[in-house]
C-alpha positions as CSV (number, residue, x, y, z in Angstrom):
1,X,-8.0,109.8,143.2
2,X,-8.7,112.4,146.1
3,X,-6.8,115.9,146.6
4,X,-5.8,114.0,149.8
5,X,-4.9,110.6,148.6
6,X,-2.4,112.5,146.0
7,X,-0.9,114.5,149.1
8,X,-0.7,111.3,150.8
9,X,1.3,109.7,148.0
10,X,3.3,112.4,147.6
11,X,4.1,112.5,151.2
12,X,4.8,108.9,151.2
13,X,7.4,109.4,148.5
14,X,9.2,112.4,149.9
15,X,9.9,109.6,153.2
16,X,11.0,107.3,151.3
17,X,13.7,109.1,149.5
18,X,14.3,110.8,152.8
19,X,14.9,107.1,154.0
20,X,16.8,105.8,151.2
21,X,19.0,108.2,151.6
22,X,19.5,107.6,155.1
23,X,20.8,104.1,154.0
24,X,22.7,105.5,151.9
25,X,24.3,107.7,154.4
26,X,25.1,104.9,156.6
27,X,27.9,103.8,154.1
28,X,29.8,107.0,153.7
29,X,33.2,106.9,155.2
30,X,35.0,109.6,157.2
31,X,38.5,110.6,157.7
32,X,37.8,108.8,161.2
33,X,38.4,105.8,159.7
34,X,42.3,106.0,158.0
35,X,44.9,104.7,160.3
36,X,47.4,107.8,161.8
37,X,51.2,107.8,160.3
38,X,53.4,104.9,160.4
39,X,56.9,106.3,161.3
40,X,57.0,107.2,164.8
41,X,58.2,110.7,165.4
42,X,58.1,111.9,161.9
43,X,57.2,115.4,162.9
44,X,59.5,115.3,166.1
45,X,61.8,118.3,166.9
46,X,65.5,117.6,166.0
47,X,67.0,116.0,169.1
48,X,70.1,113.5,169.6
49,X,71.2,111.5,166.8
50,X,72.0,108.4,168.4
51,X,67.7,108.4,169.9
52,X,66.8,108.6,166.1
53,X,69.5,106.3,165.1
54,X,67.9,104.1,167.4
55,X,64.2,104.4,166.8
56,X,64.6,104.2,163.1
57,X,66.9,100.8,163.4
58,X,63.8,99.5,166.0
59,X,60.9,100.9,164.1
60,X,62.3,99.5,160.8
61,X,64.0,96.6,161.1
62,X,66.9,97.4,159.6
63,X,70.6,98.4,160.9
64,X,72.4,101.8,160.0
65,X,75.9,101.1,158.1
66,X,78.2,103.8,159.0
67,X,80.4,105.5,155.3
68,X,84.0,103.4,155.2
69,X,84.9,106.4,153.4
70,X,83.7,109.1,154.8
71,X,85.0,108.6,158.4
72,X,88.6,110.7,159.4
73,X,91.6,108.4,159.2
74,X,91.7,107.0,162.8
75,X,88.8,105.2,162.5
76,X,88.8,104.1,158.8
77,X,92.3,102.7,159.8
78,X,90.7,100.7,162.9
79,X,87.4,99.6,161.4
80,X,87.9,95.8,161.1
81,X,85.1,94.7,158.9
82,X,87.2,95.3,155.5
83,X,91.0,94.1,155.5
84,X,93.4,96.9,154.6
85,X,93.4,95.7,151.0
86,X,89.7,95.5,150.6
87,X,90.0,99.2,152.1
88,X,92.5,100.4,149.4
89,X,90.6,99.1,146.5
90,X,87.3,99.7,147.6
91,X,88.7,103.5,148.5
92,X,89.8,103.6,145.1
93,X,86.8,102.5,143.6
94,X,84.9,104.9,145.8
95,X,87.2,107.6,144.4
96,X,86.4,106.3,141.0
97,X,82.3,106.8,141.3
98,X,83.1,110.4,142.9
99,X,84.8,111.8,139.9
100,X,82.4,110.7,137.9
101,X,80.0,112.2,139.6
102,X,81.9,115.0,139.4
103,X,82.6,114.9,135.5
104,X,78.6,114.5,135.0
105,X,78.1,118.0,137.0
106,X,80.6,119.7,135.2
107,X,79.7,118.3,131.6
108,X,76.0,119.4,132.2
109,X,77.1,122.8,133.7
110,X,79.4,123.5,130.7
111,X,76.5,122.6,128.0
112,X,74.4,124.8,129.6
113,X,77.0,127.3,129.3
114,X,77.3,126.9,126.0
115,X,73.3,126.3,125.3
116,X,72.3,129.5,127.4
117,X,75.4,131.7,126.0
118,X,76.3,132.9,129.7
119,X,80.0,134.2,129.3
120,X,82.5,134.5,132.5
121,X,81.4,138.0,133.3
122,X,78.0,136.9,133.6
123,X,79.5,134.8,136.9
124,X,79.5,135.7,140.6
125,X,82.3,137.7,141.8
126,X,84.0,134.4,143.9
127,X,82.9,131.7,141.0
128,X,86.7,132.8,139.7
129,X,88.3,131.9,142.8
130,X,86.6,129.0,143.5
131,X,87.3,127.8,139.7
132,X,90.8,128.4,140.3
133,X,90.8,127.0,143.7
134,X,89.3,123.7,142.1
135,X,91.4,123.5,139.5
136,X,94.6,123.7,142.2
137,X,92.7,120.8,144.0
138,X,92.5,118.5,141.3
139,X,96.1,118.7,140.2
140,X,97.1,117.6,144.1
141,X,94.6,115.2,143.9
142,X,96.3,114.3,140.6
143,X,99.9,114.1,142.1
144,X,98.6,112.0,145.5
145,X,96.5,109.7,143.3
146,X,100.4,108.7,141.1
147,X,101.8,108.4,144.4
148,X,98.7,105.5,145.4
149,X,99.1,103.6,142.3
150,X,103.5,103.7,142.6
């Protein structure tokens, strides 16, 4: 085999990597190809929140259910879809979930007390008020709650 023939061949070879890899570039994939975001206005500025309301109920399908229990009195009175007895219980079971909420956050912040050996002068200056201010709380919250079950 020639000087030339070798060349030749070796030429031959270099193309045809060079145009296997060509195929093989036609089947890469791009970023062009992933489909854009799927909640309209995701990354809107805050604006009126009756327009979001409304393009979340549209773009999802589903409706928004306003809080029974978290509305003032006026309208928790006048809100039809509960009787006034479903609204009483369902308050007090409402009221029931809450303080146990409440009992978890105060069991894991008193362990953690007790774990991390961080005494009351270790506290902010207005964690004492507000520790007396809650304890004031719960014992009218006490008193109102014997006056709901008399």
């Amino acid at each position: 085999m020639s000087i030339s023939e070798k060349l030749q061949e070796i030429i031959d070879e270099i193309l045809c990597e060079e145009g296997c890899m060509d195929e093989e570039l036609d089947e890469a994939s791009t970023t062009a190809g992933v489909p854009g975001y799927q909640t309209p206005y995701a990354f809107s500025k805050k604006g009126d929140k009756n327009k979001k309301k409304k393009i979340s109920t549209n773009s999802t399908g589903y409706s928004v259910v306003k809080e029974l229990y978290d509305q003032n009195y006026t309208s928790f009175k006048k809100d039809e879809s509960k009787t006034s007895r479903q609204k009483v219980n369902g308050a007090i079971k409402e009221i029931n979930t809450r303080l146990y909420q409440i009992e978890r956050i105060i069991n894991r912040a008193t362990k953690l007390k007790l774990e991390a050996g961080v005494s009351t002068d270790n506290f902010w200056k207005p964690t004492q008020p507000r520790i007396r201010k809650i304890s004031e709380r719960l014992l009218t919250v006490s008193r109102k709650l014997r006056e709901l079950s008399a």
